[in-house]
C-alpha positions, 0 to 999 in steps of 0.5 A: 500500500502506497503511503499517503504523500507528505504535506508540504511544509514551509521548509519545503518551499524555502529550500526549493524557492532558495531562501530562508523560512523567515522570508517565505512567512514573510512573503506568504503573509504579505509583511514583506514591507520593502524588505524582500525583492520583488524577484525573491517574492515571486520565487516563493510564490512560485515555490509554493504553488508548485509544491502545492502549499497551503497554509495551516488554518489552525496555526494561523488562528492559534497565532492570532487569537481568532478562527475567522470562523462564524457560527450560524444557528437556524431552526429551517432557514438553510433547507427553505428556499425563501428566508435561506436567502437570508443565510445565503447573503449572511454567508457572502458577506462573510466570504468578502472578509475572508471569513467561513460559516459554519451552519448548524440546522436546529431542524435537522439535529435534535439540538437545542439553541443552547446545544448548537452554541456549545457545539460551534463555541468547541469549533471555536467561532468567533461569533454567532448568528441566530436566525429563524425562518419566521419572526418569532420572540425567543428567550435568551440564547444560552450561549458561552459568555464572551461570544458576541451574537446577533439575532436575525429575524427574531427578537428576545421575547418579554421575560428577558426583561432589561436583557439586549442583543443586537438583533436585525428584523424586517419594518413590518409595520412601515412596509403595512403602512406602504401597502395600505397607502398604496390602495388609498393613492389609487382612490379606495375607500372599502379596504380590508385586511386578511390577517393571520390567525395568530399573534405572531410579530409579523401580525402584530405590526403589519395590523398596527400599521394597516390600522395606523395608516387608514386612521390618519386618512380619516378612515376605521380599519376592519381586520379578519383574522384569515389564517395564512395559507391560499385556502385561508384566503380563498374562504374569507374572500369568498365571504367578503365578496358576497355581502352588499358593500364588498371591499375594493381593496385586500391589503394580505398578510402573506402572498399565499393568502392573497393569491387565495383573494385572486382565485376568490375573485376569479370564481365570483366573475370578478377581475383582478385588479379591475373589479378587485385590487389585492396587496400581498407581503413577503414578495415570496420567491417563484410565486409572487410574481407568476400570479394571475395577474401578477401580484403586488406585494411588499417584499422581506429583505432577506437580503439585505437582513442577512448582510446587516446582521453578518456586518454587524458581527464582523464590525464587533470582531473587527472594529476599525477607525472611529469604532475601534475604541471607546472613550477610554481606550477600549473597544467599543461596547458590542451595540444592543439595539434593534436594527429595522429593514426596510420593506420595498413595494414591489409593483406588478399588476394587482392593484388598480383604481376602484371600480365606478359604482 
């Protein structure tokens, strides 16, 4: 049986490349400071391609205190082809700064938030994201002291008390405010929102901010309590049509609800956004936007939420100019506050002007 081959060491490329190990670290760690030739500098370059060299990432992070390694919690976001763009942005950002992400999947262990830190803080992280795939509250995250972490998409619920972390969502209850001046500026007046059946966050703000904005044109809000899925949205609108005054206008929790709203109006003889105008939220991926006719929707910046909160991180790991000190001369505190996303209009072709009495 062949023996495995060796794995070049430094050694190996001082000798062929012809010059001291203390150049070749020099060279391979970019501190050469005018003190190596360029032509040295090539040779090492050259040496250590050919042999195939890589640098030990241990060592490296044994020498400088830190892994460049960051820990992602999610409860399903990585396997969800809509929020893992989330994870998918976290990561990128990560990568720009040479930074490797490291994804625990609470949906696919049977681990705890607590268990997923304690596994990733052996791998020695050097900070944590949690994220989830909905906008839920959560309790403190037990996680070992010293390791900064970053809340995406959830906040910590109310038995935290004075407790804080960094945490990142979506402005639902502006992009609730948008999506109902958007029915408003085309002329409606008999607007309803299809709510979701529970009190989740996303219920919560979106209500207050449909409620909110008809308040300051003059206007009282009706709230149906419809549940959050196409059948949901079909039933109630299907009820909704058929009274005697009917809405002209459907503000939807989700964009599953609204196209249930569509096919409602569709089996009432009713055309979309003609006789009926409908708003979603979410803007969800592969769906949204091959409705009949296309939906307007408000969109989740997942994006732009995971970019956020991986920056975030990085800046408490990495802090640079003003940031890097405080007043006293130590690193500034990690900041403890809530980070809101804006949600942007997506227009398309479901929102139209009321139709003549």
């Amino acid at each position: 049986m062949t023996p495995p081959a060796r794995r070049p060491t430094s050694a190996d490329v001082a000798a062929l490349a012809g010059v001291s190990r203390a150049t070749v670290s020099m060279v391979l760690n970019g501190r050469v400071e005018g003190t190596v030739a360029a032509a040295t500098q090539q040779r090492v370059l050259d040496a250590a391609e050919q042999l195939g060299y890589t640098r030990s990432a241990l060592a490296i992070s044994l020498k400088q205190q830190h892994t460049r390694t960051i820990g992602l919690i999610t409860d399903e976001i990585a396997t969800s082809p809509f929020a893992g763009r989330m994870a998918r942005a976290a990561s990128m950002t990560a990568a720009q700064r040479d930074y490797l992400v490291i994804t625990v999947d609470l949906s696919l262990r049977d681990h705890s938030v607590a268990d997923a830190a304690r596994l990733l803080a052996e791998r020695q992280v050097d900070g944590l994201i949690y994220a989830t795939m909905g906008r839920v509250r959560v309790p403190v995250p037990q996680i070992p002291p010293g390791l900064p972490l970053v809340l995406l998409n959830c906040e910590l619920d109310s038995a935290a008390g004075e407790e804080q972390l960094p945490t990142v969502v979506p402005d639902d209850y502006h992009g609730a405010r948008r999506a109902t001046r958007r029915l408003l500026d085309v002329g409606h007046e008999r607007i309803v929102m299809l709510s979701g059946d529970d009190r989740s966050l996303a219920v919560l703000e979106r209500e207050a901010g449909f409620r909110d904005e008809l308040a300051e044109a003059g206007m009282s809000a009706r709230i149906l309590a419809a549940g959050w899925q196409m059948d949901d949205g079909y039933r109630t609108s299907r009820s909704l049509l058929a009274e005697d005054q009917p809405p002209t206008g459907l503000f939807c929790i989700r964009d599953r609800v609204a196209a249930g709203a569509i096919h409602a109006a569709a089996c009432e003889g009713l055309e979309v956004p003609h006789d009926l105008s409908v708003i979603g939220f979410d803007d969800e991926d592969f769906f949204a936007e091959k409705l009949t006719p296309p939906l307007t929707t408000m969109a989740l910046p997942h994006e732009q939420m995971g970019q956020r909160a991986m920056s975030l991180l990085l800046e408490r790991l990495e802090p640079t100019g003003d940031r890097a000190q405080g007043s006293a001369g130590e690193p500034e505190a990690f900041p403890r506050e809530r980070f809101l996303i804006d949600c942007p209009l997506v227009e398309r072709e479901s929102v139209g002007r009321p139709p003549l009495d």
